[in-house]
TIDREN-778959 format. One record per residue (C-alpha): residue number from 1; residue in one letter; x, y, z. Coordinates in steps of 0.001 Angstrom, whole numbers, padded with zeros to 6 digits. Each point is the difference from the previous one (the first is absolute). Layout:
N
- num/residu/X/Y/Z
- NUM/A/X/Y/Z
...
# end
This chain:
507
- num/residu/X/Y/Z
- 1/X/-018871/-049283/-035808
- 2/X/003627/001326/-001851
- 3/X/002954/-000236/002029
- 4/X/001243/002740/001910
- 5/X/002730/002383/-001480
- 6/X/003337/-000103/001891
- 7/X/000863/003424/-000199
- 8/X/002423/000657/002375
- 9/X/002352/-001835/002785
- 10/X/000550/001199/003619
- 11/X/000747/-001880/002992
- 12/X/-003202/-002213/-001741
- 13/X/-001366/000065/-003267
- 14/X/-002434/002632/-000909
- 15/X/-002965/-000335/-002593
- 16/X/-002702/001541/-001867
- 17/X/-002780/-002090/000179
- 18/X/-001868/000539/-004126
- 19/X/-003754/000357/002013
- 20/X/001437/002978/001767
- 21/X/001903/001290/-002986
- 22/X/-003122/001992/-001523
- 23/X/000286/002429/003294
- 24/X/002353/001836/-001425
- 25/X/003727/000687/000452
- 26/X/002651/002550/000003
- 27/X/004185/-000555/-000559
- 28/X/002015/003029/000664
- 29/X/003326/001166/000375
- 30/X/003020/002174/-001008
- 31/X/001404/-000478/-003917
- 32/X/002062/-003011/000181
- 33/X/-000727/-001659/003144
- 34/X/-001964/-002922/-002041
- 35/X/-003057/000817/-000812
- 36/X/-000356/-000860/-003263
- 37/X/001038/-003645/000460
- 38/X/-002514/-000535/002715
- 39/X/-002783/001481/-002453
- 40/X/001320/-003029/-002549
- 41/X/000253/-002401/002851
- 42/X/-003494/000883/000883
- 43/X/-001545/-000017/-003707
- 44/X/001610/-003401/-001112
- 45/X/-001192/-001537/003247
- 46/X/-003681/001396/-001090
- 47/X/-000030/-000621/-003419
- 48/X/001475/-004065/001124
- 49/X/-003470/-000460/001882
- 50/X/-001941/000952/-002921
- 51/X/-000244/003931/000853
- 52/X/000083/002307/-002908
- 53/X/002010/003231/000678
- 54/X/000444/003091/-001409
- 55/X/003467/002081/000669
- 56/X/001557/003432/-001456
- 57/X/003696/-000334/-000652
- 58/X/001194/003396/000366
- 59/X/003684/-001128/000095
- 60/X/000056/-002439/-002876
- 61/X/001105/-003003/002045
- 62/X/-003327/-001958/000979
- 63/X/000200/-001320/-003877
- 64/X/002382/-003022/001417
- 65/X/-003012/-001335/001412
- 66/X/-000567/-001590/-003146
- 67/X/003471/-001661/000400
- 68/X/001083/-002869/002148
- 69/X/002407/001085/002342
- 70/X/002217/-002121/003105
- 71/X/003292/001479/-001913
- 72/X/000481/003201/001962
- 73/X/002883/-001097/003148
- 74/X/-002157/002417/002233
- 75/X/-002800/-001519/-000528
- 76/X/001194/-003475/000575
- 77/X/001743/000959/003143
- 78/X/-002912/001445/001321
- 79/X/-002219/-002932/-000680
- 80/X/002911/-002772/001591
- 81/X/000089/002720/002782
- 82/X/-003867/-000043/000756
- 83/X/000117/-003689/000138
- 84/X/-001943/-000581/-003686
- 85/X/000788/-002989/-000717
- 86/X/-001457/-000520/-003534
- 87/X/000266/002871/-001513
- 88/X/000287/000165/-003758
- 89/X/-000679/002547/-002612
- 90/X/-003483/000127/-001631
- 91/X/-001456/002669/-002310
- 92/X/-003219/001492/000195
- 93/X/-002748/000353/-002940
- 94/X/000556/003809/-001036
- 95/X/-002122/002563/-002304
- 96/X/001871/003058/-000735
- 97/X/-002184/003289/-000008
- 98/X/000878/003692/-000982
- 99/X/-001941/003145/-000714
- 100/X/002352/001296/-002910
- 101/X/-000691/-003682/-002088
- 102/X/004487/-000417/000436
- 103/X/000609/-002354/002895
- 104/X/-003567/-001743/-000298
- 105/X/-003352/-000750/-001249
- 106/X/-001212/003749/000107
- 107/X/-002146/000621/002958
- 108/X/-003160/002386/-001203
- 109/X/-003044/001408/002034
- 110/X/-002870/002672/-001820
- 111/X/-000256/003326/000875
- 112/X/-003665/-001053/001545
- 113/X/001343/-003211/002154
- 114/X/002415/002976/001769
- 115/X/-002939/002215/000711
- 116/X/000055/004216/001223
- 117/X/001762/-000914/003271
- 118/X/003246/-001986/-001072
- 119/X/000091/002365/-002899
- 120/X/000029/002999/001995
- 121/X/002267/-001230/002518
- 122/X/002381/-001158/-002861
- 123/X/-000301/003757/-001638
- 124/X/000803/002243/003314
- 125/X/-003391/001378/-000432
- 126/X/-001780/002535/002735
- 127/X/-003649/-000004/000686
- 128/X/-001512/001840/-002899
- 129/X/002007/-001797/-002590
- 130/X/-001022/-003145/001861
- 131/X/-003564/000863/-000253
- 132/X/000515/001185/-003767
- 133/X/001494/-003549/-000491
- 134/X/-002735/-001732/001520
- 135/X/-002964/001744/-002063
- 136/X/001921/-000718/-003282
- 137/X/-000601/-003857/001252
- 138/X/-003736/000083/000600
- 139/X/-000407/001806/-002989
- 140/X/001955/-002195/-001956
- 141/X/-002336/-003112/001738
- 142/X/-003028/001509/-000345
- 143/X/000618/000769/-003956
- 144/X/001071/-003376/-000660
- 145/X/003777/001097/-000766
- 146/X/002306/-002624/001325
- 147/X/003522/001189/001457
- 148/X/002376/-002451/-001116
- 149/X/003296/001936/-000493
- 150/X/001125/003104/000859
- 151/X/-000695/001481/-003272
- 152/X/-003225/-001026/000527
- 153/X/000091/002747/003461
- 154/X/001383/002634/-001701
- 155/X/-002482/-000015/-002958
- 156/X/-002650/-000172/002835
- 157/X/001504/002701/001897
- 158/X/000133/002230/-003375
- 159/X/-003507/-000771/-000549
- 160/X/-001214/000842/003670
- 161/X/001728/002838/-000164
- 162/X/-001218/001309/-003202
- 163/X/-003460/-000460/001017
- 164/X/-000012/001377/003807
- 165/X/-003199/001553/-000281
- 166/X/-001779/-003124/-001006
- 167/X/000845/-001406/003040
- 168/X/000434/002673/002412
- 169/X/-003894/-000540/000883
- 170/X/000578/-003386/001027
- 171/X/003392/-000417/001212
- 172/X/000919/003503/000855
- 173/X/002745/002424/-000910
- 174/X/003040/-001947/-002134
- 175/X/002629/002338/000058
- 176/X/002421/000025/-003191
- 177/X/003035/001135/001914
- 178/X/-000799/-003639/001804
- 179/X/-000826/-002098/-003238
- 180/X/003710/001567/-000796
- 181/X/001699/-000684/002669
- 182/X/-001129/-003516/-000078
- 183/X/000794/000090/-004186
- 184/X/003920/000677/001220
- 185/X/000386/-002328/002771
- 186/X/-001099/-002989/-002424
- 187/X/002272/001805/-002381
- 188/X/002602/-000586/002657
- 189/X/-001156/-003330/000699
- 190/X/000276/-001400/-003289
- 191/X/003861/001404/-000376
- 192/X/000832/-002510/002612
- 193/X/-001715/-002916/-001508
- 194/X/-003499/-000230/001723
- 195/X/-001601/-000183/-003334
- 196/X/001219/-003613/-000749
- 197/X/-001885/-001169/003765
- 198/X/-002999/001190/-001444
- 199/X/-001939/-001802/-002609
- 200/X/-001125/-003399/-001289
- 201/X/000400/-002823/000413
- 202/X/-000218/000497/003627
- 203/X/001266/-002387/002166
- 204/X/-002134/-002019/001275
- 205/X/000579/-001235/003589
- 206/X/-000685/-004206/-000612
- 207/X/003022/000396/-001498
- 208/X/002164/000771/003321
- 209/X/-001730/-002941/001791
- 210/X/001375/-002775/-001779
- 211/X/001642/-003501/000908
- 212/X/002804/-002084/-001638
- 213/X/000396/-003198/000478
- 214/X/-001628/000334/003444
- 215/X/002580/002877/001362
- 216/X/-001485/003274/-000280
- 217/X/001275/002870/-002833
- 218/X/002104/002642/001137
- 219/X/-001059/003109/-002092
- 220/X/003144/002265/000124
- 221/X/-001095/003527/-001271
- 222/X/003606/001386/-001127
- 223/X/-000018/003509/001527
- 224/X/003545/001819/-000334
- 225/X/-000992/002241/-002897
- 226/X/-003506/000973/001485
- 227/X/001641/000527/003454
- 228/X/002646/002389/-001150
- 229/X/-002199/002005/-003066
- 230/X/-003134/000407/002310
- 231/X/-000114/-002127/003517
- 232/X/-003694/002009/000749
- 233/X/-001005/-002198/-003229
- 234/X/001462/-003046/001434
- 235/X/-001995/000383/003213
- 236/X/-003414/000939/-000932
- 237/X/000510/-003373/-002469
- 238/X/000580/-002187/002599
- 239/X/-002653/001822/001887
- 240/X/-002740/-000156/-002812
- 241/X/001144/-003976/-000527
- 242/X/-000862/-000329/003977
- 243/X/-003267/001960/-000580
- 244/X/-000878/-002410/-003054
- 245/X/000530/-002825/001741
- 246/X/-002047/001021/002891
- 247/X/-002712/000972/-002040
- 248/X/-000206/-003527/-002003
- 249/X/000991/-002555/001695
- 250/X/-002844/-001977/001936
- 251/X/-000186/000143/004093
- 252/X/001313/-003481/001080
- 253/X/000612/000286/003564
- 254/X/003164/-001179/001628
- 255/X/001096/-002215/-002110
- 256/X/002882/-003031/000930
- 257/X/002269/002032/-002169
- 258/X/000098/003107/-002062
- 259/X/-001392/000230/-003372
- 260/X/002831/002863/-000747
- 261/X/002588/001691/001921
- 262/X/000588/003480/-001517
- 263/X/003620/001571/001135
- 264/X/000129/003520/000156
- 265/X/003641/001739/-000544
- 266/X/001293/003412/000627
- 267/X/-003291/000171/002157
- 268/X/000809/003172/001012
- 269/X/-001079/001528/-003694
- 270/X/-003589/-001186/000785
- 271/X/-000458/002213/003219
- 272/X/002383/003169/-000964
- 273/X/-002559/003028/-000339
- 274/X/-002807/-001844/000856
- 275/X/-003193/001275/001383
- 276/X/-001260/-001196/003026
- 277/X/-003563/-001150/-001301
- 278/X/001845/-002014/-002671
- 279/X/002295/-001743/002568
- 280/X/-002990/-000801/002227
- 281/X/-001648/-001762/-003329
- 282/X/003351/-001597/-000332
- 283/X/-000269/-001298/003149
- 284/X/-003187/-001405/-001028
- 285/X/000928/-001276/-002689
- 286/X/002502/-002262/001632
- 287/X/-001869/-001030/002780
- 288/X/-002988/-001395/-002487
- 289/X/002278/-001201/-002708
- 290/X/001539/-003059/002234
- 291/X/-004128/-001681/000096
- 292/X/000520/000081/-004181
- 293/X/003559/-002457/000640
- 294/X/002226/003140/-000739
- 295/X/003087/-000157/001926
- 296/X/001976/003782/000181
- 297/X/003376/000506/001061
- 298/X/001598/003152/000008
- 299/X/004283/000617/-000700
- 300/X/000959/003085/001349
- 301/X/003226/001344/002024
- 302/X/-001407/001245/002921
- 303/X/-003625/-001498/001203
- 304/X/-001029/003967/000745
- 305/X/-000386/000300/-004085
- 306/X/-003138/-001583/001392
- 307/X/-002874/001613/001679
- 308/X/-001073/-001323/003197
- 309/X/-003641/-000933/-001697
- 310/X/001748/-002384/-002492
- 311/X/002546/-001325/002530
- 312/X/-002100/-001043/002261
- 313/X/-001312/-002349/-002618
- 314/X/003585/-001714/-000594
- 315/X/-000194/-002942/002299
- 316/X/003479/-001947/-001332
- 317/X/002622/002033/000173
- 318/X/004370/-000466/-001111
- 319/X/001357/003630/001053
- 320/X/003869/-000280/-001434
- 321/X/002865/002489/002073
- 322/X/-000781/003461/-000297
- 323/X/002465/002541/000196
- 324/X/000410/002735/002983
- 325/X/002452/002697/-001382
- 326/X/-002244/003089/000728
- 327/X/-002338/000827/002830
- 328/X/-002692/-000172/-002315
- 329/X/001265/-003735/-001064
- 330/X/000153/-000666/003692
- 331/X/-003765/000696/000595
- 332/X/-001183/-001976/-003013
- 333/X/002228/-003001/001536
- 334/X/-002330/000996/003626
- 335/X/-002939/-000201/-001504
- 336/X/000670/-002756/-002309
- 337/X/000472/-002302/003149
- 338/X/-002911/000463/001451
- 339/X/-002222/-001161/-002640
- 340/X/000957/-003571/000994
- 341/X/-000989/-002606/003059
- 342/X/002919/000439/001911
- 343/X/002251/-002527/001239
- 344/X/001441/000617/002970
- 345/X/003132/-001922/-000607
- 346/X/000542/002514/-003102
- 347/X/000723/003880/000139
- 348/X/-001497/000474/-003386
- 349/X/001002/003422/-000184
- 350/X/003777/-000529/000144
- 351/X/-000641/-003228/-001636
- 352/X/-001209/001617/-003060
- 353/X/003207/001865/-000763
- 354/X/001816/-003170/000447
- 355/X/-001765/-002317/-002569
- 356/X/002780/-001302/-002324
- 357/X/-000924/-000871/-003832
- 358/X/-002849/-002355/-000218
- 359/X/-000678/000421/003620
- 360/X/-003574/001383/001254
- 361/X/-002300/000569/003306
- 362/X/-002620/-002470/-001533
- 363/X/-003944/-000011/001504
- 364/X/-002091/-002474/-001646
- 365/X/-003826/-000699/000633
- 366/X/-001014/-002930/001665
- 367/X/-002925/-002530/-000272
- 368/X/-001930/002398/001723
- 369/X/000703/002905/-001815
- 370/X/002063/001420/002840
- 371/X/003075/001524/-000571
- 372/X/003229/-002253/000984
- 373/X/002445/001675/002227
- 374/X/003193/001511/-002186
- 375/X/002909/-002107/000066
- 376/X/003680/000921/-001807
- 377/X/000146/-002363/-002891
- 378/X/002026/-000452/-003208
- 379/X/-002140/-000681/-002899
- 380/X/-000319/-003398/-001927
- 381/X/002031/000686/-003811
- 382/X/-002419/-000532/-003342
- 383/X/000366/-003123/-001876
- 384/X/-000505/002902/-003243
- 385/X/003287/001385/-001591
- 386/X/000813/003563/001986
- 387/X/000354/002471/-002474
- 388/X/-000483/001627/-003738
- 389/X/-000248/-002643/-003019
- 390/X/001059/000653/-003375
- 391/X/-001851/001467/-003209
- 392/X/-000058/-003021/-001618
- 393/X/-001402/-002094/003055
- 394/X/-002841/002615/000767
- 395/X/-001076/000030/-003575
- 396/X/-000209/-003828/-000105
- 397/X/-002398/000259/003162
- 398/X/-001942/002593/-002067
- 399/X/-000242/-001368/-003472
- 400/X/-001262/-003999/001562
- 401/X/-002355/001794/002619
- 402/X/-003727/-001125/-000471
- 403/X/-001303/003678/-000604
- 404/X/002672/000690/-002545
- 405/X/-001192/002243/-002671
- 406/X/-003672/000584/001436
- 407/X/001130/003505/001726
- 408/X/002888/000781/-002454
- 409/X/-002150/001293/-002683
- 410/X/-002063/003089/001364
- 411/X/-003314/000400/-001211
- 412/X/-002030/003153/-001018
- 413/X/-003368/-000033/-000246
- 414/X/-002727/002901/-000776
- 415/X/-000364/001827/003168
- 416/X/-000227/003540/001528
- 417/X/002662/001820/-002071
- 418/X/-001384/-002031/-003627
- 419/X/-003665/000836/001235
- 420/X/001039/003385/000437
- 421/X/001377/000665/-003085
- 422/X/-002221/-001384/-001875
- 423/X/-002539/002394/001143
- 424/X/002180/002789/-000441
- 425/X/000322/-000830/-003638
- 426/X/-003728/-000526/-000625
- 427/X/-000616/002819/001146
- 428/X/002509/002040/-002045
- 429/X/-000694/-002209/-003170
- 430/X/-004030/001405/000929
- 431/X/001158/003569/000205
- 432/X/001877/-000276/-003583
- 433/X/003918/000133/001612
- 434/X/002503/-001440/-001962
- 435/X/001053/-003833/001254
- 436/X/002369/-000222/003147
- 437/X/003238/-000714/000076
- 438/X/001106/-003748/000483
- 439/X/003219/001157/002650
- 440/X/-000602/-002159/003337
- 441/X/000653/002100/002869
- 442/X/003703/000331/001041
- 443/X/001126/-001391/003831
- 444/X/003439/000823/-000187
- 445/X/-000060/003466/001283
- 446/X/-000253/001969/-003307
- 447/X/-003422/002109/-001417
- 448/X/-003124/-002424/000237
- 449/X/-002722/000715/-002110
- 450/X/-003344/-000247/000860
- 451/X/-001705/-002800/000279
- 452/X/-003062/001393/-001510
- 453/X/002279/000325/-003303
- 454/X/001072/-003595/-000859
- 455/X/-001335/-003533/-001105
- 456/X/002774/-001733/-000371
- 457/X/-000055/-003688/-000815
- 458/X/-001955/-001365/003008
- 459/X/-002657/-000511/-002385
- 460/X/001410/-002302/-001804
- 461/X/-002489/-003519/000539
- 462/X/003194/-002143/000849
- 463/X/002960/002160/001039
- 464/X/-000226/002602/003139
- 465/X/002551/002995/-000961
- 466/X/002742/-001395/002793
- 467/X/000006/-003751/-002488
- 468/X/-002409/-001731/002043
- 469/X/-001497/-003070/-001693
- 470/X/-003790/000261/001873
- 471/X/-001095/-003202/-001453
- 472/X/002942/-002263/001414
- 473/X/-001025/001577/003590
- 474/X/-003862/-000290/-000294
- 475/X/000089/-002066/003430
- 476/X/002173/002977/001363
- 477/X/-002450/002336/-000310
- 478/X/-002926/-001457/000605
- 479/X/001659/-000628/003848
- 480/X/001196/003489/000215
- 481/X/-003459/001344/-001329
- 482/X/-001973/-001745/002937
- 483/X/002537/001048/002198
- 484/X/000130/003568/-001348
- 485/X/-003586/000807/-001433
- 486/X/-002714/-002389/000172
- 487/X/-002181/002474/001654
- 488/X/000320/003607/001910
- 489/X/-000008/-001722/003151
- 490/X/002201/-002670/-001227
- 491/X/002400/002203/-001152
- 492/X/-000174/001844/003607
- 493/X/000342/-003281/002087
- 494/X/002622/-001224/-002174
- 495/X/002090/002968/000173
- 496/X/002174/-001333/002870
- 497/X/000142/000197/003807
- 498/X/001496/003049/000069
- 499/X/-002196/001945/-002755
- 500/X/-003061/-001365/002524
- 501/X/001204/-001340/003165
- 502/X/001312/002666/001087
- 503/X/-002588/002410/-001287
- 504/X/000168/000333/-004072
- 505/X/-002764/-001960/-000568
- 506/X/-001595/003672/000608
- 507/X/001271/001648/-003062
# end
């Protein structure tokens, strides 16, 4: 059985016990009251059990995680004040992620994996679009065209498009305004750097759940540049990651301790503008995951951000000081108070506008799985350096990680858009046209050409047109072809949780 994790001190100690840490958690609270240094206290305790976790850093200053720390004067008054008597600085085993390839190993799912459903969300579609969207996938299953990027989807849209009637018998009416409309919003999509998330080598999720030397990784997906060029990209990753996990990993019960924890910041992005189906699948979602040893914990300022569906799921609980300016601040402060046990020797309400730095109304769950009454508590410091590291340091971690290089090169292999273009040119070259143009289609914004009108030099046996050795990834693809297109129904079940689970298996 691991040890329990002193999170917190009150009048007594206060712990999370590891076989209770799978049901779920939340830590909330106004910017700057803390919370970010609980989040690290919390992940280095995990990951010094032997509990994988996976964590966005939307500020840049998680990375000193990877540093031992015990230097900062705050820190070690706060740890002589709470009565720690051997407290030292220790670093935790780090992998640096990041969608753009800059900050880390670049983080890549297919066009497929994300399925109609995340995709729509992700483009702001309405109904018809959505439905548009989803045809152009069964279509694109059913003829053996795999979506692996998102030129891949547009050539697939084009060709859908193009050939309405065919399919109008079978699928109904595909509107071309729609097929448009979808064309500019992955136009849109790409500007803000969505087309280097999708693609191959995806990642593939052993990778997250890895040990070091007995103390669990901590996989640090560096987030500042996704969060301020598209934070509706940002969510729906972390949300398709939480899908993909759900969908793969085996049922194990309720395990001693977690098999991953999975923190979720700025978890207000996942529920903005959400439907109220989707957020009852959420809810779903969470409450099935914890049986697979997935561990969620949501970051947010205020614990509203959260529906009541997905709260009620959050059994351990560190609610920082929030703030009570306006009288809509002083309602969220109301009802924030009475999501806990009370304790009648506490007035949470007024105590929650009083919580100094580092100070929190902590609940954990017990043995049982009850919830512990809240108690005022100042939480334990991390043994992890608090704050940013430099370049130089974070591209040490990088270059002597054990996946270096395998995601670094991206890989492109003969799929929907080569397939489609290839038939496009046979069937010119049969009707005597002259040869098409070699031009791959442009993504920056300018005039695209069609994608009926180019080879390009995907053909080539050993290159893809983007430099992608295929023979030095031959293991690669083999993976993501089982996971991608082994069969129609393959390709359907292994679409992801939210491209079935919650109802795009029906495409």
């Amino acid at each position: 059985m691991s040890d329990p994790i002193h999170i917190a001190q009150g009048a007594e100690p206060i712990y999370l016990l590891p076989k209770m840490a799978n049901r779920h958690g939340l830590i909330a609270g106004a910017t700057g009251t803390g919370k970010t240094v609980t989040l690290q206290t919390l992940a280095e305790n995990f990951s010094a059990r032997g509990i994988p976790v996976f964590m966005a850093d939307v500020k840049g200053d998680l990375a000193g995680m990877s540093q031992a720390g015990g230097n900062n004067p705050k820190i070690v008054a706060r740890a002589q004040e709470l009565g720690i008597t051997d407290f030292k600085g220790e670093a935790c085993p780090v992998v640096f992620w990041d969608v753009f390839g800059e900050n880390g190993h670049p983080v890549r799912a297919t066009v497929s994996e994300m399925g109609p459903l995340l995709l729509g969300r992700l483009l702001s579609l309405n109904d018809t679009q959505s439905g548009v969207l989803n045809m152009v996938f069964r279509i694109a299953d059913e003829n053996g065209m795999l979506l692996l990027d998102l030129k891949d989807l547009r050539s697939m849209l084009h060709y859908v498009a193009d050939n309405a009637d065919q399919f109008k018998t079978q699928f109904g009416n595909i509107s071309a305004a729609s097929a448009g409309a979808i064309q500019r919003s992955l136009l849109e999509l790409e500007t803000q750097g969505a087309n280097k998330f999708f693609g191959e080598p995806a990642l593939d999720l052993d990778d997250l759940i890895q040990s070091r030397d007995g103390r669990g990784v901590v996989n640090i997906l560096a987030a500042e540049k996704l969060m301020q060029q598209s934070p509706k990209v940002y969510a729906t990753f972390l949300l398709w990651l939480l899908s993909e996990l759900f969908e793969r990993l085996p049922e194990i019960g309720d395990p001693e301790k977690p098999k991953l924890v999975f923190f979720f910041d700025e978890a207000h992005l996942l529920f903005s503008d959400i439907e109220s189906a989707v957020a009852q699948k959420i809810e779903q979602m969470v409450r099935l995951i914890r049986s697979k040893g997935v561990g969620v914990y949501f970051v947010s300022q205020n614990p509203l951000d959260i529906p009541d569906v997905v709260l009620g799921q959050l059994g351990n609980r560190v609610q920082h000081a929030l703030r009570a300016f306006t009288p809509r601040d002083q309602k969220a402060v109301a009802a924030a108070a009475q999501t806990f046990r009370q304790n009648p020797k506490l007035k949470v309400e007024t105590v929650l506008t009083e919580l100094g730095v580092g100070e929190a109304l902590v609940s954990m769950l017990d043995e049982e799985g009850k919830p512990g009454i809240v108690d005022r508590a100042k939480i334990v410091p991390p043994h992890s350096q608090v704050g940013a590291i430099t370049p130089d340091q974070r591209k040490n971690i990088i270059q002597t990680s054990d996946i270096a290089g395998h995601y670094e090169k991206a890989v492109d292999r003969e799929s929907a858009y080569e397939k489609l273009q290839s038939r496009a040119t046979e069937k010119a070259a049969s009707a005597g046209a002259p040869p098409a143009p070699t031009t791959p289609p442009q993504t920056d914004g300018g005039e695209k050409p069609s994608i009926f009108g180019t080879i390009g030099d995907a053909f080539k046996p050993t290159v893809g047109p983007r430099g992608g050795v295929r023979e030095s990834f031959a293991s690669t693809m083999v993976k993501s072809a089982v996971r991608s297109a082994s069969s129609q129904m393959g390709r359907q079940i292994m679409r992801g949780l939210l491209g079935s689970f919650l109802g795009g298996g029906r495409r």
